[in-house]
Backbone as CSV, one residue per row, in Angstrom:
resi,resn,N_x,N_y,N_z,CA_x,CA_y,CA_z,C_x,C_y,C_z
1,UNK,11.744,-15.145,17.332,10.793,-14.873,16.283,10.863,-15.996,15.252
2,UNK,9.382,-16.349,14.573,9.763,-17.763,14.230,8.802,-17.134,12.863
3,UNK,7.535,-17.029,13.228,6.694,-16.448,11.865,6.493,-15.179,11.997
4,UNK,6.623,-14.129,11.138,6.635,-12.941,11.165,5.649,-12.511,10.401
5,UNK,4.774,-11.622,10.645,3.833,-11.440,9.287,3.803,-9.499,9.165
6,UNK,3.668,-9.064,8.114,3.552,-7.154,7.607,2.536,-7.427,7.163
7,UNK,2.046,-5.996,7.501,1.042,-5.248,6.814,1.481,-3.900,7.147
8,UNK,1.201,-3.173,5.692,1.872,-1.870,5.738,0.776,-1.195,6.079
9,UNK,0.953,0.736,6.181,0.313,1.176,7.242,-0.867,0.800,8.423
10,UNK,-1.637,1.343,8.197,-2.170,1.268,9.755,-2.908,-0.004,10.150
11,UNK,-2.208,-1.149,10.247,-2.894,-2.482,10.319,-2.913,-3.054,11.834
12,UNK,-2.605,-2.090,13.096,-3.087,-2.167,14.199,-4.299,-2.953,14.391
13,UNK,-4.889,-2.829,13.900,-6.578,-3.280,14.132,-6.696,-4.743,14.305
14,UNK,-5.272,-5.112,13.473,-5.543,-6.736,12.506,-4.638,-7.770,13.569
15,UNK,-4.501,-7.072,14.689,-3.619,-7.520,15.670,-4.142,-9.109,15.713
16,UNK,-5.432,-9.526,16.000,-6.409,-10.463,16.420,-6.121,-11.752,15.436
17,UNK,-6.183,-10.957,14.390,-6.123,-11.950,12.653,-4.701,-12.197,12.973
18,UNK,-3.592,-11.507,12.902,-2.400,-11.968,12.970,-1.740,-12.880,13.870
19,UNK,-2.662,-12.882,15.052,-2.049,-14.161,16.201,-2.782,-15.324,15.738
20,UNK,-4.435,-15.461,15.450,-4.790,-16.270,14.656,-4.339,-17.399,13.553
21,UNK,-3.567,-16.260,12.886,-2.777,-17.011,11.912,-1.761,-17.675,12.502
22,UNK,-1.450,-17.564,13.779,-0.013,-17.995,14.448,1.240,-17.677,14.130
23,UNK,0.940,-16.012,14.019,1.827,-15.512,13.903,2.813,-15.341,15.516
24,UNK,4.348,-15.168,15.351,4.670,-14.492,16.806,4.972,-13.068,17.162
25,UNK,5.521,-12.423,15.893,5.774,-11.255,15.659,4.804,-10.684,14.507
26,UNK,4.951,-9.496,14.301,3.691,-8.521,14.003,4.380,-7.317,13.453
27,UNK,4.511,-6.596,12.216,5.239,-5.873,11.828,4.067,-4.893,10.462
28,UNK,3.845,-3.687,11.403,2.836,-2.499,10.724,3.371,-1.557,10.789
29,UNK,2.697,-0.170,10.334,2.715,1.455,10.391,2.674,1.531,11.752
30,UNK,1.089,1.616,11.883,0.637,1.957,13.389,-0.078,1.297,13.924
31,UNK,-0.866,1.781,14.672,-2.077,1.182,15.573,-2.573,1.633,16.700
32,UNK,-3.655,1.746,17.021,-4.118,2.911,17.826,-3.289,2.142,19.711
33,UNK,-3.826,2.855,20.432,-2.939,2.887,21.806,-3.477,1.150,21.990
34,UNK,-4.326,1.408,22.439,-4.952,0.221,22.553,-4.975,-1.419,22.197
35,UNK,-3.999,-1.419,21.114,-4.235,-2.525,20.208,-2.516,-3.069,20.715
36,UNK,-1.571,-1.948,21.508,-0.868,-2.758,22.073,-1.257,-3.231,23.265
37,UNK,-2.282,-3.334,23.855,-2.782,-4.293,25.022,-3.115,-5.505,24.341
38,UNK,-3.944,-5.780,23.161,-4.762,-6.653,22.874,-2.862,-7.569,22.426
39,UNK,-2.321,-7.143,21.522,-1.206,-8.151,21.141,-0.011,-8.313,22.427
40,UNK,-0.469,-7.925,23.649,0.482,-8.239,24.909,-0.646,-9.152,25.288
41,UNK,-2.054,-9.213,25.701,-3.030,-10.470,25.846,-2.571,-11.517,25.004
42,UNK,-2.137,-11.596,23.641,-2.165,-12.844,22.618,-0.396,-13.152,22.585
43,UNK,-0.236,-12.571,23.147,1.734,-12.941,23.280,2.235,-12.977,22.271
44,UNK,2.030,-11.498,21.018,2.681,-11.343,19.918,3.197,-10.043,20.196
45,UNK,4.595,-10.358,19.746,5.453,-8.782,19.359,5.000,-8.184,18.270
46,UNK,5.045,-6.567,18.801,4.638,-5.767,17.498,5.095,-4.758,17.456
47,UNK,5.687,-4.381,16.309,6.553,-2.937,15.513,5.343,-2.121,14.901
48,UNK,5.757,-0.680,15.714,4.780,-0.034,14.497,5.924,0.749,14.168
49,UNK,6.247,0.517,12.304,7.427,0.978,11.987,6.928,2.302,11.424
50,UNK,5.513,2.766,11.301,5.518,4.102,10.711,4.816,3.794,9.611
51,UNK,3.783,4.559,9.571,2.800,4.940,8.375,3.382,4.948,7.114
52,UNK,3.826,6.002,7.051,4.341,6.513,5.905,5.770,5.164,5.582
53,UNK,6.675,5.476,6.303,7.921,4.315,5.927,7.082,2.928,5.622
54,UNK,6.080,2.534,6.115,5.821,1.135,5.759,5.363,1.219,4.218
55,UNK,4.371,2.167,4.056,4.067,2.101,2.922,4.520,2.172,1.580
56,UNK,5.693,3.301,1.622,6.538,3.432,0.704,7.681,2.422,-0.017
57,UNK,7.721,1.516,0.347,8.885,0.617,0.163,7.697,-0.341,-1.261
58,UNK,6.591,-0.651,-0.530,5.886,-1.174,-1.884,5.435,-0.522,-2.950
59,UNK,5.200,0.108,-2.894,4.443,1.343,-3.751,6.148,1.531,-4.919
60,UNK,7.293,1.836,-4.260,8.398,1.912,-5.084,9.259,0.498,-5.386
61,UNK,9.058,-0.404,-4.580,8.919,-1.664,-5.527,7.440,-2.256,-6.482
62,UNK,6.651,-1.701,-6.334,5.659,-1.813,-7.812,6.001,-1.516,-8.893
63,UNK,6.709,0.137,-8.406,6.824,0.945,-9.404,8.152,0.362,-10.225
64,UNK,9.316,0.171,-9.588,10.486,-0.853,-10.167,10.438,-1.588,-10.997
65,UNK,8.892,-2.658,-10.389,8.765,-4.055,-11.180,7.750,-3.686,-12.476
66,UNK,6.761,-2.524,-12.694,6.130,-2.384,-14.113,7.563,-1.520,-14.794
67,UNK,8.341,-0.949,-14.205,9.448,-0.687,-15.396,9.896,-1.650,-15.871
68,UNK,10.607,-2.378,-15.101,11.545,-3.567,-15.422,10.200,-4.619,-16.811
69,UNK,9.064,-4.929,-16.480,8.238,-5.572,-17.199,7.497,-4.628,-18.352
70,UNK,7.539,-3.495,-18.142,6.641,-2.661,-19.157,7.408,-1.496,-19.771
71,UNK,8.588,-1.278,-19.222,9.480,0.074,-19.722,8.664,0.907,-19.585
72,UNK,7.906,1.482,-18.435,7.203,2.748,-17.629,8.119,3.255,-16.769
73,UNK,8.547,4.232,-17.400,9.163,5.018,-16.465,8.666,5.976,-15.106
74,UNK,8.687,6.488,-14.208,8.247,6.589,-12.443,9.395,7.519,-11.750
75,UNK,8.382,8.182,-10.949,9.138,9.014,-10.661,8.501,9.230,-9.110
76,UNK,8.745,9.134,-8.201,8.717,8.881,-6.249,8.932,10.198,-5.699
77,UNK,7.829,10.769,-5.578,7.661,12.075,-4.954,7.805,11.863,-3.122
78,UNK,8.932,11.737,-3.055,8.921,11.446,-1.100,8.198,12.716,-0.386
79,UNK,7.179,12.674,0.326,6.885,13.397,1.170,6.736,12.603,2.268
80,UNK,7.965,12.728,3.336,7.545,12.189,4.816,6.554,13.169,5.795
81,UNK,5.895,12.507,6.168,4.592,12.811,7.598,5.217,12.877,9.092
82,UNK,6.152,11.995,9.105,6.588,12.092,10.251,5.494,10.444,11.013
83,UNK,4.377,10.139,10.633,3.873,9.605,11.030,3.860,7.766,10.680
């Protein structure tokens, strides 16, 4: 693995754009069944690490970085999907 590129949840779709870019690896939520054929055609690895887990990690580093810059305090209601 040499260039790696994320997009958090469901960025399956973007399989096309991401080899484009020359990417080799590929790191999302999900992606429908299908879209692992299209990134085995373009010879990129791809993680679908989960909807929900992908998304959450930014959303609570946003929330980190307007405290740290604005003294807003935040509060991370976890509800996992499973998905």
């Amino acid at each position: 693995m040499q260039r790696i590129g994320i997009v958090t949840g469901a960025g399956g779709s973007m399989i096309p754009q991401a080899a484009a870019a020359g990417l080799d690896t590929y790191v999302t939520g999900e992606g429908q069944h299908w879209t692992f054929f299209d990134a085995e055609e373009l010879g990129l690895n791809v993680f679908y690490a989960g909807h929900y887990a992908t998304e959450t990690v930014g959303v609570t580093a946003l929330a980190e970085h307007l405290y740290k810059k604005f003294d807003l305090p935040w509060v991370f209601l976890d509800h996992p999907t499973g998905l």
